[in-house]
N, C-alpha and C positions, 0 to 999 in steps of 0.2 A: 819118123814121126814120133814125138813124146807123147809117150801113152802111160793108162793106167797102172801095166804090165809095169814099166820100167821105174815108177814112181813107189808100188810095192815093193819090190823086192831093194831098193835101194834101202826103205825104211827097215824092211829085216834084216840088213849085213849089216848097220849102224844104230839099231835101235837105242843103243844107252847113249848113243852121243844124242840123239833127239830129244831128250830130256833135260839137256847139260844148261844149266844154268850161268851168267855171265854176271860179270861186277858192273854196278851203276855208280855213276858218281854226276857230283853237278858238274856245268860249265855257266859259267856267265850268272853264278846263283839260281840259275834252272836245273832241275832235277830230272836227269835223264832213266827212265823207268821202262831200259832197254828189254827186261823180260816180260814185261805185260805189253808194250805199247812201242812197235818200232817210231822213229823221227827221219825227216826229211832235210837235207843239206844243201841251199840252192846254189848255184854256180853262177860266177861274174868271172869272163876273160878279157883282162888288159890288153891280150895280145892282138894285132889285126890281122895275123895267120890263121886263127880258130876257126876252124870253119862251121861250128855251130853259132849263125848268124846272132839269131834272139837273144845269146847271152853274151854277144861281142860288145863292150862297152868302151868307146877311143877316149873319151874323159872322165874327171874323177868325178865332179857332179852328176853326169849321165851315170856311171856306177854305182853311187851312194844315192839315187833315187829308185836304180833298179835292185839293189838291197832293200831298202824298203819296201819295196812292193812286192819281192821273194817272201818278205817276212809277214808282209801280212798275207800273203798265198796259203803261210804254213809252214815254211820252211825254219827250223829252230837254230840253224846255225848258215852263214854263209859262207862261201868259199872264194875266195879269189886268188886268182894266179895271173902274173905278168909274162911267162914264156910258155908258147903251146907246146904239148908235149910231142906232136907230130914233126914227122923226120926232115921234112922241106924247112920248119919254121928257124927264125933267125933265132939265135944263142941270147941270149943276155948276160951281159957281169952282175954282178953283184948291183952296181951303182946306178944301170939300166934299171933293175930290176926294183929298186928303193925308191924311183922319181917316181914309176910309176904305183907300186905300192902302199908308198904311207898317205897320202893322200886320200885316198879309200879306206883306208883300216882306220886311221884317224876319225874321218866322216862317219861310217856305221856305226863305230866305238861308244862314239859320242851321241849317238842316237840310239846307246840301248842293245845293240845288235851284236851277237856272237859272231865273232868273225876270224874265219881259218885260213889262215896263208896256205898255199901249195910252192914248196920250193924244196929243193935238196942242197941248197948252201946255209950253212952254220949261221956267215952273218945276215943272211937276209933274215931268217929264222928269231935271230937275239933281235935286232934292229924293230921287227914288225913287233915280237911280243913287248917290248918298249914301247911300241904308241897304243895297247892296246885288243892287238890280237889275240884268243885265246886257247886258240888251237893248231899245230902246224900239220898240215897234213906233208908226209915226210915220202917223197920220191926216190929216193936215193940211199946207198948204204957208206958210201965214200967219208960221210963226214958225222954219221950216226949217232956216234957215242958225244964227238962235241953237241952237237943237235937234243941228244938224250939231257943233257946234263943242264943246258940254257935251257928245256922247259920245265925241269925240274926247278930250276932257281927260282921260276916263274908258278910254279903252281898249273899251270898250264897241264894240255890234250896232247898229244900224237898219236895221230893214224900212220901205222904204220904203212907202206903197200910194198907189197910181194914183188922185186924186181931182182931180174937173175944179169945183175951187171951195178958199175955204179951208181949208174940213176939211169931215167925213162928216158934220156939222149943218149944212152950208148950202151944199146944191145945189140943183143946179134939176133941169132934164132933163138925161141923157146922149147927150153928141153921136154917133151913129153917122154922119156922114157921112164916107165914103171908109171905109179900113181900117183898121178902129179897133186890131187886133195893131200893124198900123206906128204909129197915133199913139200907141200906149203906146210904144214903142220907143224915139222921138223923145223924148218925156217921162222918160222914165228914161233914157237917153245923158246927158240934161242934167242932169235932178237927179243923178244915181251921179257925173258932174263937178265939180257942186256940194261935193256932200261930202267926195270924196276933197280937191278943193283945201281942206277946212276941216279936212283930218287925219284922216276918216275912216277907216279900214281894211276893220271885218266889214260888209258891205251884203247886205242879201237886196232884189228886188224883188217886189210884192205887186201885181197885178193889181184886186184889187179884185171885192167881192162884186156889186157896185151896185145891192142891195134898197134902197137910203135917196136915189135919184134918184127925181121923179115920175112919171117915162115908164117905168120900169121896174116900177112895183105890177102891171103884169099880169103875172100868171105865165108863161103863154106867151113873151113878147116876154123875160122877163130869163131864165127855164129856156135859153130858147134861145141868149142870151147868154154866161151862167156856158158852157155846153155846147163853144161855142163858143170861147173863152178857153180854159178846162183845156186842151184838145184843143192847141191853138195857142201851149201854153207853151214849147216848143221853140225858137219864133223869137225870145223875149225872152231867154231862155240865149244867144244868141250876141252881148250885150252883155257878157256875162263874169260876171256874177253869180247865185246859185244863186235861182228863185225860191220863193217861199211860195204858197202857197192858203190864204184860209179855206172848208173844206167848206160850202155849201149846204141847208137844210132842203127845202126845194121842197114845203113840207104842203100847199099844194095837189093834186098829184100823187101823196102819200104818205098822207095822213090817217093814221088809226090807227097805219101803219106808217112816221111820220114820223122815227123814230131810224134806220131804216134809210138815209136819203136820204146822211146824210154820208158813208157807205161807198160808193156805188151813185159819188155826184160823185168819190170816190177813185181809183176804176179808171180815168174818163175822162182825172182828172187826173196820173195814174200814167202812162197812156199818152200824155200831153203833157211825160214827164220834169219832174215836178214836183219840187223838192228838199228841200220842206219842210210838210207836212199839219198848217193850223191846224185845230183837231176838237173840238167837244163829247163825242166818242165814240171816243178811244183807244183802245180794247179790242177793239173791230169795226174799226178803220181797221188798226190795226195785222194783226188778221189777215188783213185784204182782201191788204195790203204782202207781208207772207211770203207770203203763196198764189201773190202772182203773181208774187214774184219766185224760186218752186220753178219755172216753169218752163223 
């Protein structure tokens, strides 16, 4: 059970990292004011494998009007990806991945709306920020530094996310040996290096859900991981960059009341000073945000 006990003492073995301040910078001419005031990032999947139904959208007008309605939810930026990152779902190429793609980045683009590819290929990446896009959120390490360098060109965001293989399709198990906070740290010191030497500027870093490892399918063993991580996002803020989360389902746990979950991992990750809530459920996450931060 998380308790009071385990919330102290974590705050005294990392106290100076809780202080640690993070760089702001715009997107989309919005000014993101990541140390006063976290922002919310809603999700759109192209894919018909996702099995978070609500944000499954099969066409691109269905997507570009559930953009809109993220955005006026709350959500400051939107996300959309064309392949689920879960291990049954079908592969996409590149070209798969473009039909369904630019049609939506176009659509939001053109309505104002910030909008972040999720992919770990190069050209999907140059391709989307060409119609638009202005953020890539970056699954993959295989093709990094080209990826680094075409959003540099751009002026462009990258979120980075913590994957211990080339991309979120092909892992194995997740290493927990030692402290897996500092081996993310280590990991991101060096990629957030990586990139600024290729020009980067806006960097978020992204811990990572790690439902799509195999040692993590049990619920218990990753519940307690995710838990564990939000909690602990404080020590990776004192590499200087704001981080993201994507919220958790945990339907195990939740059944019935499985929408609920992404709010419930909010507050964990809220009290880990999280700077940026990826969310199928803007509307609940968002009011979890003002509640807690009335007091």
């Amino acid at each position: 059970m998380l308790s009071l006990d385990y919330l102290s003492r974590l705050l005294d073995k990392h106290r100076d990292a809780a202080s640690a301040s993070v760089r702001e910078f715009e997107i989309g001419g919005e000014r993101f004011a990541f140390n006063s005031r976290p922002e919310i990032m809603g999700v759109i999947n192209l894919s018909p494998d996702s099995w978070y139904r609500e944000s499954v959208c099969l066409n691109a007008d269905r997507a570009i009007e559930r953009g809109r309605i993220l955005r006026a939810q709350g959500a400051k930026i939107i996300d959309v990806g064309a392949e689920s990152t879960l291990s049954h779902a079908a592969l996409l190429d590149e070209s798969a991945q473009l039909a369904k793609l630019l049609p939506v980045v176009r659509g939001l683009a053109s309505a104002g709306i910030a909008v972040s590819v999720e992919t770990y290929r190069a050209l999907v990446a140059r391709t989307c920020l060409e119609a638009g896009a202005l953020v890539i959120n970056l699954t993959g390490t295989a093709e990094a530094d080209e990826i680094f360098r075409i959003v540099a060109d751009h002026n462009a965001a990258v979120i980075m996310c913590y994957v211990q293989g080339a991309n979120v399709r092909k892992v194995g198990d997740f290493d927990f040996s030692g402290d897996v906070i500092a081996a993310m740290h280590e990991y991101f010191s060096r990629f957030t290096e990586r990139a600024i030497a290729l020009g980067v500027k806006k960097i978020l870093i992204d811990p990572g859900l790690g439902f799509y490892y195999r040692n993590l399918q049990d619920s218990v063993t990753r519940v307690q991981h995710q838990m564990t991580t939000f909690l602990n996002s404080f020590r990776l803020r004192a590499i200087g960059f704001p981080v993201c989360h994507a919220l958790p389902h945990a339907f195990e746990y939740f059944g019935e009341e499985v929408r609920c979950a992404e709010p419930f991992f909010a507050v964990l990750a809220a009290l880990g000073k999280t700077d940026l809530f990826r969310t199928h459920e803007v509307a609940r996450v968002r009011a979890v945000l003002e509640t807690l931060q009335a007091f």
